[in-house]
N, C-alpha and C positions, 0 to 999 in steps of 0.2 A: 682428650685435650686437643684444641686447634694446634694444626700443623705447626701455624707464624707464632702460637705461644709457648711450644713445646721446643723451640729455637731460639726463641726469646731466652728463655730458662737456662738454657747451655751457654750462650754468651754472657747472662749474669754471673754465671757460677764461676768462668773463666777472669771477671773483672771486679769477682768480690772484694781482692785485696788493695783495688786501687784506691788511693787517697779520700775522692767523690763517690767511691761505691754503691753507697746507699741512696745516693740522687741519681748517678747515672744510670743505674738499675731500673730505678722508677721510673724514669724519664722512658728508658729504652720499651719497658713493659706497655705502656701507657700505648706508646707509638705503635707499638705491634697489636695492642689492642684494637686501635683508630684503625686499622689497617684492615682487620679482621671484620670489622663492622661496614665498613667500606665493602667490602667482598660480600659479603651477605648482602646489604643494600642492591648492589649491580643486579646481584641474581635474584633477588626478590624481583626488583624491574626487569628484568628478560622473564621471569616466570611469567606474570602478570600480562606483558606483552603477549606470549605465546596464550594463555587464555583467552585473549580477547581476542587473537585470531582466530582459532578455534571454536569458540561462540559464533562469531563473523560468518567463519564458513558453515558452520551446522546449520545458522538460520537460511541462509544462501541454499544450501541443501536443500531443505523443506519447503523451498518455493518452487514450485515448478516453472511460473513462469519465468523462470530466471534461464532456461534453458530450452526456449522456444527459438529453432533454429531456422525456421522454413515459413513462407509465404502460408504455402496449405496450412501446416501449425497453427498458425494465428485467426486461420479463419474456418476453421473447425472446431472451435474450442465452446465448450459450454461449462462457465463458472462452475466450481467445486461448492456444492451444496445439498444439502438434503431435498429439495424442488424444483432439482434440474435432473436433465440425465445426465450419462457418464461422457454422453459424444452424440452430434445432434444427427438425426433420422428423421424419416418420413415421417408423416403423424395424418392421418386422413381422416381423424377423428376430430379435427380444427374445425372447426365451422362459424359461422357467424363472425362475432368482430375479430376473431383473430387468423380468420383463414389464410392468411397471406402467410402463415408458415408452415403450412401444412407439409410444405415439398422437403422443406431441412428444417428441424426444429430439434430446439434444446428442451420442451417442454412437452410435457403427454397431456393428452387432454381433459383426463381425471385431473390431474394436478392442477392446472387452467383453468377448469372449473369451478375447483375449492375455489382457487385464489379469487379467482372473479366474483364471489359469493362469500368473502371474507372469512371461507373457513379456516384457513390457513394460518394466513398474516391477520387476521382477528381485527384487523384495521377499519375503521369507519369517519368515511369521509368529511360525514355530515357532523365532528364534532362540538361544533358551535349551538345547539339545539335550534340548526336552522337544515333544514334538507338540502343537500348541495343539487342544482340542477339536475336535469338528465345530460341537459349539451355536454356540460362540463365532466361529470361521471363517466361520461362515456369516452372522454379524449383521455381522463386519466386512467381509464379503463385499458385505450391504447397502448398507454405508455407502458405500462404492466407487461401487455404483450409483448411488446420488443423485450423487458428486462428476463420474462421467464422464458424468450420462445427463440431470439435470434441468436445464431451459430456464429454472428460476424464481430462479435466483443472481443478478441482477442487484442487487437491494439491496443486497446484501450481501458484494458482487466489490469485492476492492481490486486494486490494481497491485502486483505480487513478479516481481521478477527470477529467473527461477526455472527450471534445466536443464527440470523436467516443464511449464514454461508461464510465463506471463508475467504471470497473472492468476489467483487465489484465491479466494474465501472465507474470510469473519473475522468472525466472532464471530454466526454463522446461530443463530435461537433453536431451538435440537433439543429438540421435547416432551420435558417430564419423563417422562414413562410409556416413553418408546421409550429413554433414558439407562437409565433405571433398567433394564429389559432385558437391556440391552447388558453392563450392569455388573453382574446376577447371572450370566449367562454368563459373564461369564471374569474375575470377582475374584480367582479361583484361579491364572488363567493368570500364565506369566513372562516376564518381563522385564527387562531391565538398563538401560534410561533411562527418563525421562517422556515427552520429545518427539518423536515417531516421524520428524518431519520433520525435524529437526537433527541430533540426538544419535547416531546410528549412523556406524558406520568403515564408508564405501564405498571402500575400497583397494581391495579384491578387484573392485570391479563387483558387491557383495553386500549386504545392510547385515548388519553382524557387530556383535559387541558391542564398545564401544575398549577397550584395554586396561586393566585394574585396575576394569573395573567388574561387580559379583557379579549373578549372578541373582537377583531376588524376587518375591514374587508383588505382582501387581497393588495386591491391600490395603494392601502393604508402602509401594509405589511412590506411589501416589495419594491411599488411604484412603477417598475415596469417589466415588459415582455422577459428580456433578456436576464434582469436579476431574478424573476421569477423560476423561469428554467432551468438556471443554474442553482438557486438557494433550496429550492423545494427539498429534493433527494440530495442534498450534501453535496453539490458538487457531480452530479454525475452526468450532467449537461452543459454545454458550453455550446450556450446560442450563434449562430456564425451565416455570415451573407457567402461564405465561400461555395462554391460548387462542389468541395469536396466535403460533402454536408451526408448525416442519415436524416431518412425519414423513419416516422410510425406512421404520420396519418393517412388516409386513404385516399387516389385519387391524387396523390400529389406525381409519383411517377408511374407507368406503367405497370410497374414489377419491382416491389420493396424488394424482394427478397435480392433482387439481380442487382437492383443499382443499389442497396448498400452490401455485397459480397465486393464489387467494383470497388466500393469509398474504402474498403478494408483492407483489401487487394494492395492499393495507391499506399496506406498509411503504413501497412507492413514492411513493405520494398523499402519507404523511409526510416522505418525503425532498424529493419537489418543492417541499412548503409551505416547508419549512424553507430552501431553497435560495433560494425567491422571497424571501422574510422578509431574509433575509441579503445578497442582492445591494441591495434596496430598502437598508438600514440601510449595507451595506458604499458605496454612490455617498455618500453623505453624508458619510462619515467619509473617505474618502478625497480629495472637494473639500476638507474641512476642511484636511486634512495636505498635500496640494498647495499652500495657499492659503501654510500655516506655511515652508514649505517655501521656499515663490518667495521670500518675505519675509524668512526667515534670510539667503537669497542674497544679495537684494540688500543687506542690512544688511552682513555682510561685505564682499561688493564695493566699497560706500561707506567702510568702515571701510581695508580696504588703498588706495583711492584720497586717501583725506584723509593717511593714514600716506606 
């Protein structure tokens, strides 16, 4: 029997013989009950609370990039996936359009190959039953490069559940001039969705178009450079005139691999300031809300003990 009604019980028994006995009893019981269910309620809510912290932190746990502390960190890093390596190295077996990463690469060049040859990603370009150019093939060809070969995603790697990996790229600033590019080469090319990474019917083990949706061209689809870049892969370009920009395509700087390890270098230093900034301001506020927190407790707790 609960404590508050095994007390209860002893002060009725004490005021059995008064005149209202049998209401004041009930009345008293009633209230010790209320009490009782109050107290349960609190700690169901602090249980609940404590659950969801502990969820909070477990997920926190299994991100790693959650605990990227260092410049180098961040630009070392090659996405957690079955078509990357573990941590990026030389690769001398690069050749042809991806040689630009032969020096540090997240990608072996078996692997590279598949992909480049759709064995892999099983993916086909040409899905409109119109053959997509060569120009055009061949820049999207690029872009592939950079996703399976460069070592400098770390700023810009989120966490995605995701059959090809587990970890992404979102919102990487892709120079203006290498968009624009990309997008006079195949404005003409077709299409039947925007987002290359959702939108398609993999029933087959193919990506096809889903049903009821018509072929257009590019311009139709997008309309220009800059939506095109960023809608294709979901989001994992964000066209930009700034000079802290990546390339893929060739010939645009000296050495891909140097000046975007630089662009990485620059965005890292910014993410770390920002993270020390945040932890300093987030201890403060968080003593604060602890502080409200223990204080509501107790406030309640005194309020069902007086009740």
């Amino acid at each position: 029997m609960p404590h508050g009604l095994n007390s209860a019980l002893k002060k009725a028994d004490q005021h059995k013989n008064g005149p209202n006995s049998v209401l004041e009893d009930s009345h008293f019981l009633q209230t010790m009950w209320l009490t009782e269910e109050r107290r349960c309620t609190i700690l169901m809510f602090q249980i609940l609370l404590l659950v969801r912290l502990l969820l909070r932190i477990e997920a926190q746990h299994n991100n790693r990039l959650n605990y990227i502390g260092s410049v180098e960190s961040y630009t070392n890093l090659c996405p957690l996936g079955p078509h990357h390596k573990n941590e990026p190295s030389a690769e001398p077996g690069l050749v042809d359009i991806c040689h630009e990463w032969a020096e540090r690469s997240c990608c072996t060049a078996d692997t590279l190959k598949k992909s480049q040859t759709g064995l892999i990603y099983n993916f086909d370009h040409s899905h409109c039953n119109q053959t997509m150019s060569e120009k055009c093939e061949a820049i999207f060809k690029r872009d592939l490069c950079f996703y399976q070969c460069s070592p400098n995603l770390g700023p810009w790697m989120i966490r995605s559940e995701r059959k090809v990996g587990t970890e992404r790229m979102y919102a990487a600033p892709l120079c203006m001039s290498d968009c624009n590019e990309w997008w006079e080469a195949c404005r003409h090319e077709q299409t039947c969705v925007e987002n290359w990474s959702y939108e398609f019917d993999w029933s087959t083990g193919r990506n096809m178009c889903p049903e009821g949706r018509d072929c257009l061209s590019f311009e139709q689809v997008y309309g220009n450079a800059s939506q095109f870049c960023h809608a294709v892969w979901d989001g994992s370009w964000t066209a930009t005139s700034s000079s802290q920009c990546l390339h893929f395509l060739e010939g645009k700087v000296p050495n891909i691999l140097k000046h975007n390890h630089d662009v990485a270098v620059a965005q890292a230093n910014v993410i770390l300031k920002r993270l020390r900034d945040a932890r300093s301001h987030s201890m403060s506020v968080e003593g604060t809300k602890l502080l409200i927190s223990l204080f509501c407790f107790s406030l309640i707790r005194f309020r069902v003990s007086v009740n």
